[in-house]
N, CA and C atoms as an extended XYZ file, in Angstrom:
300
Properties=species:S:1:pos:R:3:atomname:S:1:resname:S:1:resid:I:1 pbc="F F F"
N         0.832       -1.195        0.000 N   UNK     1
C         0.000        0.000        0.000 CA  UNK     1
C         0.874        1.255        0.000 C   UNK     1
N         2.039        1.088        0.625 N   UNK     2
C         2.694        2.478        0.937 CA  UNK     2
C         3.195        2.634       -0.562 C   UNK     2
N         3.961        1.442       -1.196 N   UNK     3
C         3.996        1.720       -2.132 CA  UNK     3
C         3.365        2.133       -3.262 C   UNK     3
N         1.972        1.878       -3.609 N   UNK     4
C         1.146        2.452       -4.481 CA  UNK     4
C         1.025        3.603       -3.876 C   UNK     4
N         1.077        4.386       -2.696 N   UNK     5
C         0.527        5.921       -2.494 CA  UNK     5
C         2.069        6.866       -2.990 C   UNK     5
N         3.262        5.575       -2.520 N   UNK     6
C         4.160        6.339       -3.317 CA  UNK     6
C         4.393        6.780       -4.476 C   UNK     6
N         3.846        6.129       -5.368 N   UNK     7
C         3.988        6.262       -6.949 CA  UNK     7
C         2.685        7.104       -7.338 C   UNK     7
N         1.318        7.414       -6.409 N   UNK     8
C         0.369        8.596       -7.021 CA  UNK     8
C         1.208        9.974       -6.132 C   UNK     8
N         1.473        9.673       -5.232 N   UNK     9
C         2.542       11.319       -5.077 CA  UNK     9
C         3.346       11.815       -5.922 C   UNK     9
N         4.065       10.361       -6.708 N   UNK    10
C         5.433       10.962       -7.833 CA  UNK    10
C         4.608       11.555       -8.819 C   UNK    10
N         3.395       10.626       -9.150 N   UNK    11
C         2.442       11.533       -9.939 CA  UNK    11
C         1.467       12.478      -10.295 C   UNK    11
N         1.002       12.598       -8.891 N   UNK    12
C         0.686       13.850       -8.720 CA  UNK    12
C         1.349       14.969       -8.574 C   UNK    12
N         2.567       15.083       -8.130 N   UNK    13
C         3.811       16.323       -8.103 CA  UNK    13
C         4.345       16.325      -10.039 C   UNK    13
N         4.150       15.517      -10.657 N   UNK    14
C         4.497       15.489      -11.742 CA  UNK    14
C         3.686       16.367      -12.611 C   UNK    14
N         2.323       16.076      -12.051 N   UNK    15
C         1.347       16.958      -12.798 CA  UNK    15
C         1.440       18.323      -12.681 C   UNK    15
N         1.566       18.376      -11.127 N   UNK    16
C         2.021       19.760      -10.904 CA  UNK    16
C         2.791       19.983      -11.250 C   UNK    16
N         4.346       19.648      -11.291 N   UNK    17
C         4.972       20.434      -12.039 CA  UNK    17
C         5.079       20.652      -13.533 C   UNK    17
N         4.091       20.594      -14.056 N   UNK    18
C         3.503       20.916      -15.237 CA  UNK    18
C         2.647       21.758      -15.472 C   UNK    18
N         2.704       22.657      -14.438 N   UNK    19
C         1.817       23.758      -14.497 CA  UNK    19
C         2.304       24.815      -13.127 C   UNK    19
N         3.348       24.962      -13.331 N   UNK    20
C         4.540       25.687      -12.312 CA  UNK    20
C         3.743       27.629      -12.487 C   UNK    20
N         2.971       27.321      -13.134 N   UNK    21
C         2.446       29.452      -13.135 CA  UNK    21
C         1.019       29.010      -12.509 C   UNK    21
N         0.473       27.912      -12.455 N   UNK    22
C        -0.714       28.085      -11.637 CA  UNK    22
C        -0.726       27.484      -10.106 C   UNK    22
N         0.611       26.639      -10.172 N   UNK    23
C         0.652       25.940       -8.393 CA  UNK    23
C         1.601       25.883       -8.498 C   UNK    23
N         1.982       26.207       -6.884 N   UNK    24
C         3.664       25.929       -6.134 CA  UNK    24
C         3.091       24.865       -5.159 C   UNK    24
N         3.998       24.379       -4.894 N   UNK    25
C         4.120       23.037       -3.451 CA  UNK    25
C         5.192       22.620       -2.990 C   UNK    25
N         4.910       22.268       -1.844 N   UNK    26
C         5.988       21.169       -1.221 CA  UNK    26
C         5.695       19.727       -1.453 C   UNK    26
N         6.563       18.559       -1.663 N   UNK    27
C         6.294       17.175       -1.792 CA  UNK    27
C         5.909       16.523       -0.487 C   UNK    27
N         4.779       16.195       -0.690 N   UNK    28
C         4.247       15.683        1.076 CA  UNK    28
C         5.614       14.473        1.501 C   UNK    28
N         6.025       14.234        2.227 N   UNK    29
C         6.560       13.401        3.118 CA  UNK    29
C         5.360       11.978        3.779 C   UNK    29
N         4.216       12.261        4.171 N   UNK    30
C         3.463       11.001        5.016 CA  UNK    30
C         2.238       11.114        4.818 C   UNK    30
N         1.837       12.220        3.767 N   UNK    31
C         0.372       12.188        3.892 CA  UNK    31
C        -0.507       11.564        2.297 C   UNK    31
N        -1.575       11.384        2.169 N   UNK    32
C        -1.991       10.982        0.949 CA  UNK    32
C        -2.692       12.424        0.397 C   UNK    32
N        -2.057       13.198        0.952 N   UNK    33
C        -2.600       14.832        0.389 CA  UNK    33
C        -1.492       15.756        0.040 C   UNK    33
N        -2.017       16.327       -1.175 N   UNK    34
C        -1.063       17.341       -1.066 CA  UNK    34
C        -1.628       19.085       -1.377 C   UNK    34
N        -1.102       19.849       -0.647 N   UNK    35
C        -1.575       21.048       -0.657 CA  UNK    35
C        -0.982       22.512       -1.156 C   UNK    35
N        -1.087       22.440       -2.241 N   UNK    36
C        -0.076       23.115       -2.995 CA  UNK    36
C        -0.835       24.954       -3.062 C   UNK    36
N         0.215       25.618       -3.170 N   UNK    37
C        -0.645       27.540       -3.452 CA  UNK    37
C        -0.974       27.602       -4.756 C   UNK    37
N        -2.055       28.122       -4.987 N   UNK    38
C        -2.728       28.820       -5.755 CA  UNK    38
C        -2.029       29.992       -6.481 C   UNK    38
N        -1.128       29.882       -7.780 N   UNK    39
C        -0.624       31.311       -8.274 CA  UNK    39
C        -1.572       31.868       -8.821 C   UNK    39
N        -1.945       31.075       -9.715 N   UNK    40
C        -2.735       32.366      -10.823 CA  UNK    40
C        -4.065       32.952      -10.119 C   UNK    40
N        -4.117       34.183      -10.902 N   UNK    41
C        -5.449       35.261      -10.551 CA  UNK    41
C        -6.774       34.277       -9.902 C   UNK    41
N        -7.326       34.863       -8.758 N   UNK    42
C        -8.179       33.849       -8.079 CA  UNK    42
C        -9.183       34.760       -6.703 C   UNK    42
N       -10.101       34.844       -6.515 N   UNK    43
C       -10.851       35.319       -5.330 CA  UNK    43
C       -10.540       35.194       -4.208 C   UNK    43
N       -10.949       33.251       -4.002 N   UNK    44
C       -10.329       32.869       -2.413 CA  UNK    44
C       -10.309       31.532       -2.969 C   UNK    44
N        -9.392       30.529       -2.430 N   UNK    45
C        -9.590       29.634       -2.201 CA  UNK    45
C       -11.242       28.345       -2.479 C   UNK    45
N       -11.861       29.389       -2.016 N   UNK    46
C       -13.573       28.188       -1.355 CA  UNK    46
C       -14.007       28.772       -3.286 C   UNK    46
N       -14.057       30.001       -3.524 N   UNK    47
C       -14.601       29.774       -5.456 CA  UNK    47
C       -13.662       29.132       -6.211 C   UNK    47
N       -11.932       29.357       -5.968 N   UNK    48
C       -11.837       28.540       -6.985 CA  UNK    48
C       -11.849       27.226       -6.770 C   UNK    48
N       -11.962       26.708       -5.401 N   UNK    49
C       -12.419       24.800       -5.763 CA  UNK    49
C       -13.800       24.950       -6.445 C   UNK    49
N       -14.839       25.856       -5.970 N   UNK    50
C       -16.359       25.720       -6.487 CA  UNK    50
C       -15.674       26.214       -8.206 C   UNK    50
N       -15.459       26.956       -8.778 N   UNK    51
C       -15.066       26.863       -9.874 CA  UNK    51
C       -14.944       25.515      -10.779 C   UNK    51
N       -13.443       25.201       -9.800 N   UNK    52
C       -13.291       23.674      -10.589 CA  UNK    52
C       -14.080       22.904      -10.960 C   UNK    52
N       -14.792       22.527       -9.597 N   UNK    53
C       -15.971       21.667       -9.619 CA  UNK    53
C       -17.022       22.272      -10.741 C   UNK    53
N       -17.235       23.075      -10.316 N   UNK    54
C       -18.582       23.423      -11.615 CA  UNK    54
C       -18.235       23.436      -13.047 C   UNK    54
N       -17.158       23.950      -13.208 N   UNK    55
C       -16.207       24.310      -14.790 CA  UNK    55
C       -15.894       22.807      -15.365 C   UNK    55
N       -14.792       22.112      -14.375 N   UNK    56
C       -14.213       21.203      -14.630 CA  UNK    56
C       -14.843       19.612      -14.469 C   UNK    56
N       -15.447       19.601      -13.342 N   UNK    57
C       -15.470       18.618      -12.575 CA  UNK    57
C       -14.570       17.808      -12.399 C   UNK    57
N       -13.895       18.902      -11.657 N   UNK    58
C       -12.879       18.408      -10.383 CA  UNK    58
C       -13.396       18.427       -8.837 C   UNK    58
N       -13.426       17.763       -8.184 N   UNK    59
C       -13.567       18.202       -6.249 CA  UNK    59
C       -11.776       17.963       -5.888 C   UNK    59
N       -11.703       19.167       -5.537 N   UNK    60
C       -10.695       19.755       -4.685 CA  UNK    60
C       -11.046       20.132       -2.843 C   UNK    60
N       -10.436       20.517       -2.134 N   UNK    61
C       -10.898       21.331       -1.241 CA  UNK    61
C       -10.194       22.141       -0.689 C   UNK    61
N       -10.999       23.465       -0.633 N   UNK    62
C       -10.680       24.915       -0.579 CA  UNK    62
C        -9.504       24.758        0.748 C   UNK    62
N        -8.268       25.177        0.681 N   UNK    63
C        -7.785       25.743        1.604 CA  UNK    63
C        -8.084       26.456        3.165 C   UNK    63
N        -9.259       28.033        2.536 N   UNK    64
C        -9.774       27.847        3.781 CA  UNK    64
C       -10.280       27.230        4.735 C   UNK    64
N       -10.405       25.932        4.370 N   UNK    65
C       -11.208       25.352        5.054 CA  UNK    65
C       -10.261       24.750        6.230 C   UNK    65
N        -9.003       24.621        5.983 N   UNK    66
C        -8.092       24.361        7.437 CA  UNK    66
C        -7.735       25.681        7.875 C   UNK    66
N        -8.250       26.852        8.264 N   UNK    67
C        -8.411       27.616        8.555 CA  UNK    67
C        -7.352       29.489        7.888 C   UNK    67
N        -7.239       30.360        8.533 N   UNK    68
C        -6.643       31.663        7.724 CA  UNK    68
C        -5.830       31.402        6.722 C   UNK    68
N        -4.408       30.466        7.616 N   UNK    69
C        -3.008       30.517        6.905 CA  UNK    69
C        -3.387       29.349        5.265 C   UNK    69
N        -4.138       28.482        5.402 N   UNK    70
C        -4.801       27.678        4.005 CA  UNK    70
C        -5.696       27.952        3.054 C   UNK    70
N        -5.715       29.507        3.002 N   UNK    71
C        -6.252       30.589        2.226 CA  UNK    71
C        -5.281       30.705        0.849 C   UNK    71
N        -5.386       30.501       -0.396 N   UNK    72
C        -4.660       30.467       -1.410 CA  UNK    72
C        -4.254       29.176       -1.611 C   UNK    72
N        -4.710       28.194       -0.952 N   UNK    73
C        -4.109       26.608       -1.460 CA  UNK    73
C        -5.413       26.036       -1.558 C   UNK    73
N        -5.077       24.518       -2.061 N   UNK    74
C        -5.905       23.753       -2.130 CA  UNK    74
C        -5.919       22.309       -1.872 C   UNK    74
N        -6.489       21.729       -1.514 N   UNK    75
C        -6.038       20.412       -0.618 CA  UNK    75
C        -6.290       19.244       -1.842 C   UNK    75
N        -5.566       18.206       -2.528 N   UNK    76
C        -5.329       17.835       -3.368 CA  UNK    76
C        -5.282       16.164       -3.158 C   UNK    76
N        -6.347       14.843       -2.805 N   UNK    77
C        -6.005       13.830       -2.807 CA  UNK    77
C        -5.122       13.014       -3.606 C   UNK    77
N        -4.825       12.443       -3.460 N   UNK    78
C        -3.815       11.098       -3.904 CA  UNK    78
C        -3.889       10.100       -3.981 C   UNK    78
N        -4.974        9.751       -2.718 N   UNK    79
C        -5.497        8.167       -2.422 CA  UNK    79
C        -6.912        7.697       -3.078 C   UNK    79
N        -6.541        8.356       -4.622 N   UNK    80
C        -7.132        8.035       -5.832 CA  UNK    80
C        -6.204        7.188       -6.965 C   UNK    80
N        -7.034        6.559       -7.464 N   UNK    81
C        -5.940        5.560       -8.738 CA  UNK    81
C        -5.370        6.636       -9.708 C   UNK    81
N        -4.178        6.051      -10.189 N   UNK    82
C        -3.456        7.133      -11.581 CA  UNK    82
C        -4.755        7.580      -12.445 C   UNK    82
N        -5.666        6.779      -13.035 N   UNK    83
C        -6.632        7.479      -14.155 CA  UNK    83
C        -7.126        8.459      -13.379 C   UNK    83
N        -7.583        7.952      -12.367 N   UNK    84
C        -8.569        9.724      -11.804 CA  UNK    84
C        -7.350       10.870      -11.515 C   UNK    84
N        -6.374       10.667      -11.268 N   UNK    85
C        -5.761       11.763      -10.770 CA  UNK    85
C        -5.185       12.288      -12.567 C   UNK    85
N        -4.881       11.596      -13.433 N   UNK    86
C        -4.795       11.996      -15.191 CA  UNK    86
C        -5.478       12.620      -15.231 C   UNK    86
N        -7.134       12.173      -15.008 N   UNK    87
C        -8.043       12.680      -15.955 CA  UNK    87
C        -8.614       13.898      -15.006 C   UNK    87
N        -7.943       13.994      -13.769 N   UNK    88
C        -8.714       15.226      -13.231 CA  UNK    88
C        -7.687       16.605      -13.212 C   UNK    88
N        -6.603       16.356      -13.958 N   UNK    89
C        -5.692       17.158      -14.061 CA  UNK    89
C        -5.710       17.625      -15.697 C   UNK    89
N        -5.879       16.404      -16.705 N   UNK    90
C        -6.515       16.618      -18.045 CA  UNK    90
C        -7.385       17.794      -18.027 C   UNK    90
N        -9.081       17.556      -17.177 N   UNK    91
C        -9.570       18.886      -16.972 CA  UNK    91
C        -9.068       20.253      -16.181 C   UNK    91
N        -8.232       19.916      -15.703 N   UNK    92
C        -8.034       21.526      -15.067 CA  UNK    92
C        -7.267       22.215      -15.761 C   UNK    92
N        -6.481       21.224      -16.842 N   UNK    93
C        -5.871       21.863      -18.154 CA  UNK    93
C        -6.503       22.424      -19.106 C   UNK    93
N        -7.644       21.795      -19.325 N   UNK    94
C        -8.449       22.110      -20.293 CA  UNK    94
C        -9.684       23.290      -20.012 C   UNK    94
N        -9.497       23.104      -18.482 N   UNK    95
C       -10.171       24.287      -17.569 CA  UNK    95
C        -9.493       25.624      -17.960 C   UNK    95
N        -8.275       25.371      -17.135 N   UNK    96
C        -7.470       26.791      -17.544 CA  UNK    96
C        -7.333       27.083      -18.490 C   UNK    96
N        -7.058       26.988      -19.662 N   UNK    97
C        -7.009       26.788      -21.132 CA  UNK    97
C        -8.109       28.490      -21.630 C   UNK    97
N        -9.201       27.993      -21.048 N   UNK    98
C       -10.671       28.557      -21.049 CA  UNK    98
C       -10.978       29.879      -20.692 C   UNK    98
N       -10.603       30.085      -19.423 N   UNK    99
C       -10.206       31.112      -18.441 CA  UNK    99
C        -8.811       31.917      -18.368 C   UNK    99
N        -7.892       31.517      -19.183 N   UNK   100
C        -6.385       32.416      -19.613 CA  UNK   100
C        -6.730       33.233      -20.427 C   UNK   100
């Protein structure tokens, strides 16, 4: 098990770093989450997950929601299989794409 969560972290940081002008992060160390900042132009946190979701259909969850300092991030599972984490990054490409 540890090992499969290891290999959706390599790939989920992979995704991200494929889109280095819309998210910064740190590489989680122990968690099956990762919570990376929000660069590009954005309100708060809580619209652009509702964004995603409505635009994209992605579920993310808003930063604020672990309270002030998780304002501009977004909380990002892992302990999803490689296709969902592809295809939910496919749309946020194809999201942003839209909205640039």
């Amino acid at each position: 098990f540890r090992d499969i969560l290891r290999s959706r972290r390599e790939l989920i940081c992979q995704r991200l770093d494929e889109l280095p002008d819309v998210f910064s992060y740190s590489k989680p160390q122990g968690a099956y989450y990762i919570f990376p900042e929000i660069k590009v132009s954005h309100v708060g946190s809580k619209q652009f997950a509702l964004d995603l979701l409505q635009q994209a259909g992605v579920a993310v969850t808003p930063g604020s929601a672990f309270g002030p300092s998780g304002e501009h991030h977004v909380r990002m599972a892992y302990c999803v299989d490689d296709d969902s984490i592809n295809l939910a990054f496919d749309r946020i490409e194809e999201y942003l794409k839209k909205v640039a």
